[in-house]
Phi, psi and omega in degrees: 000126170318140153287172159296174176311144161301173188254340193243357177188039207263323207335328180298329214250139188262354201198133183294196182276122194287170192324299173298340179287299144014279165308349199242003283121002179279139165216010209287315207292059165202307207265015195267013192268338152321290253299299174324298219289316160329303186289359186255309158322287189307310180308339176243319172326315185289340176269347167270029187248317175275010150266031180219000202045029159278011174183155171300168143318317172282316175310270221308327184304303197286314191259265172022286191297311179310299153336279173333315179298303183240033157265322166311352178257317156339296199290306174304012215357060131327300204259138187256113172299138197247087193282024184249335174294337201067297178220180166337291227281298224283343183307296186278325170320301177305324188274330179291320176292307177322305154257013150250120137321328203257018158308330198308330186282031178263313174294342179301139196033084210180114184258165166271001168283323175291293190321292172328307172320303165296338185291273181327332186266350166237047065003290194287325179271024155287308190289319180308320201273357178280313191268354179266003150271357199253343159292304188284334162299323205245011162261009160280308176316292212283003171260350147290311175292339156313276179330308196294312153257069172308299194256021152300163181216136174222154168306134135295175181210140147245155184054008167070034161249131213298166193240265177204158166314164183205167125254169197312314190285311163300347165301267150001318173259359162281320158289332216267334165293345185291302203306312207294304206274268195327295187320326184241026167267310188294328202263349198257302194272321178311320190301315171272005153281337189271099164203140196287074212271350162304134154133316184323313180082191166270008171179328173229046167057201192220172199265339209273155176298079177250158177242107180316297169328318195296296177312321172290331164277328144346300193256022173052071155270036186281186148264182179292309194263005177091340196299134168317133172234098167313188095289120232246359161244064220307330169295318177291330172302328193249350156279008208246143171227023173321302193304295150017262177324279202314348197237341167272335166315288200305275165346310257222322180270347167279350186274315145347263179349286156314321179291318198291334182269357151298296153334294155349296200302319209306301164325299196280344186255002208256165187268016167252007174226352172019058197256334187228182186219103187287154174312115172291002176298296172277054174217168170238175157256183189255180181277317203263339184250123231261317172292004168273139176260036242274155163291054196300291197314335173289300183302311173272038180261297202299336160296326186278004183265008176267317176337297197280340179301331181274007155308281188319052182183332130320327171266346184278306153290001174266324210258327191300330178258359176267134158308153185237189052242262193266156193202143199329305183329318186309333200292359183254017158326308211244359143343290147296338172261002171266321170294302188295331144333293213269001194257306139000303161319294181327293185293329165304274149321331176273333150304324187274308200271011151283272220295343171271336160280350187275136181246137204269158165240088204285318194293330189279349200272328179268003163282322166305293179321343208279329192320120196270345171304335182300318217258007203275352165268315105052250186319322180260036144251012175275341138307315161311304175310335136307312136154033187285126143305138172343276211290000152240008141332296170255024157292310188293294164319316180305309178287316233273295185302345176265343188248337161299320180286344154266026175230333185078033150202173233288192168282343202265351180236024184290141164290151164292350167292311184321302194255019160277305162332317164330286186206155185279338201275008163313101177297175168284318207271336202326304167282011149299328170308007199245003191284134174292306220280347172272357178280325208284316187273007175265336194279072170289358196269161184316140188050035165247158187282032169309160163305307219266331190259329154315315184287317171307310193319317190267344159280349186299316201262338176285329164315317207275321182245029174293000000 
């Protein structure tokens, strides 16, 4: 059965929307988490509105005040979201109007397409600066835990087969450039969130005298230099979902990040590689095996990043086939950006205080390292220096590693006979190449895991998160 007219937009309609529709159309119980960013809009629409004299002075005071009454009764949870209102905007618009009269006047020249629109642009730059701290938080952890075993040393890995040497801390700052490129994608979509969209109206602006500037400085839609930053287009302004896209993008490659440096931890905390020992604050046990220790926060790190790609992967289908400008679909926007908001968040932290609890296991970290296969590229560029081409260098290693896994030891204790037979350019010097920390001082060069360059990194990254 219809309801009465809606109150905000019934006049055309002889009969409100029946019950279910109602329900089926309702956004307050999601978007009422909008209600600051909203009560900040009317506040300054209402304040260009009495700089242009489309309201008084005394009004504008009076919905101000009013404003004020019920993000405090909001923050104090008070206030009752009404779902026959449908969302935010018309919720507080109502409870407002009920005690200013002269709210009724707020809407003027002022759409709920704009309004969102503005709603949303300061969303994201509330949320970007939450998460690009909340990022910078948990590259502090890993630059404490960096510090702490400053002088570990672990196999690198490729094909997730040991590789070449590292320290620990150059592992450890390979995460810490993924977080730094997230830290400035969240700092990218802030930047293209700040442009001002009141005044767009619901498609084509308004007849009435507004001053679009006046508001974008109100709500410190600006530049570096103060200057007002319009949207410079009203159809594109109340139809465009870039941010959208671009801030579940930004969450979605963070999530990435994390799950790949969870993987990691996963690895390194398991009993073939006991290279760290994670908090037990973040793990769990088993029900049934009294000795287990699992890496739940690791694992659900790597879980929530599918999580957050199918956010991102909802709005690219939600936004791809409309016509535009705006259309009833958009109103399922903001579900996914509010869950890649709050799980990111999440995640973020929960990265920092596994890592800030992780303790290194230096004996299982120097054992690995100790492996002389690690250094094997090494012996063939000690061959270059001799004056062997590469490609037959490392052929010539290549037989050298192969005739030790038939003799059964290690590469480093093969006679100089052994691998002179091999190649003539093996020298009497040939298994010095096996000292790690003089293997370790030759890689000097920029983004290498040298000791002198290592010592740059930390000074860069304590400067950089200082």
């Amino acid at each position: 059965m219809a309801k009465a007219s809606q109150a905000t937009w019934g006049g055309r309609f002889s009969a409100g929307p029946a019950e279910l529709m109602l329900r089926f159309s309702e956004s307050v119980s999601f978007d009422h988490r909008l209600a600051p960013f909203d009560i900040a809009g009317s506040k300054a629409h209402s304040a260009m509105l009495a700089h242009v004299g489309l309201i008084t002075k005394r009004e504008r005071d009076a919905i101000h005040g009013g404003l004020d009454a019920i993000a405090a009764e909001i923050a104090a949870g008070r206030f009752r979201w009404d779902p026959k209102l449908e969302d935010v905007h018309m919720n507080i618009e109502q409870a407002l109007t009920r005690r200013v009269p002269a709210a009724a006047k707020l809407h003027t020249a002022r759409s709920r397409n704009d309004q969102v629109a503005t709603d949303m642009r300061l969303f994201f730059k509330h949320a970007c600066a939450t998460l690009a701290e909340a990022v910078l938080g948990a590259q502090r952890a890993l630059l404490g835990a960096a510090e702490a075993g400053n002088d570990v040393l672990i196999p690198g890995y490729t094909h997730l087969q040991r590789a070449q040497p590292v320290y620990l801390a150059h592992h450890l700052f390979a995460w810490m450039e993924m977080l730094e490129r997230d830290r400035a994608r969240f700092t990218a979509v802030a930047e293209n969130a700040n442009w001002c969209p009141l005044g767009a109206g619901a498609i084509a602006g308004t007849t009435l005298p507004i001053d679009r500037e006046f508001t974008a400085r109100a709500l410190g839609f600006v530049d570096g230099r103060g200057r007002p930053r319009v949207t410079q287009n009203s159809m594109d302004t109340v139809a465009d979902r870039d941010l959208f896209l671009e801030f579940a993008g930004a969450c979605a490659i963070l999530g990435v990040h994390l799950s790949r440096i969870a993987e990691d931890l996963i690895l390194w905390s398991s009993a073939e590689f006991r290279f760290v020992d994670l908090p037990d604050a973040f793990c769990t046990g088993s029900s049934l095996m009294p000795q287990k220790k699992n890496p739940d926060s690791c694992e659900l790190l790597r879980g929530k990043s599918a999580r957050l790609q199918g956010n991102l992967h909802t709005l690219l289908t939600l936004a791809k086939g409309l016509p535009l400008t705006y259309n009833r679909d958009l109103q399922e926007d903001k579900p996914p950006v509010f869950d890649s908001f709050d799980q990111s968040l999440l995640c973020a932290q929960v990265l920092a205080g596994t890592v800030a609890g992780m303790k290194v296991r230096r004996d299982a970290c120097a054992a690995a390292v100790a492996d002389p296969g690690l250094l094997a590229t090494d012996l063939a560029d000690y061959l270059v220096r001799k004056g062997v081409a590469f490609r037959d260098a490392h052929h010539a290693v290549g037989a050298v590693v192969r005739l030790a896994e038939q003799k059964g030891v290690a590469l480093n204790q093969l006679s100089h006979a052994d691998v002179k037979a091999v190649h003539p350019a093996y020298a009497a010097d040939w298994n010095e190449v096996f000292d790690l920390r003089r293997a370790l001082a030759r890689r000097e060069g920029t983004g290498m895991p040298g000791p002198r360059q290592v010592a740059r990194q930390f000074a860069r990254w304590r400067k950089e998160l200082a």
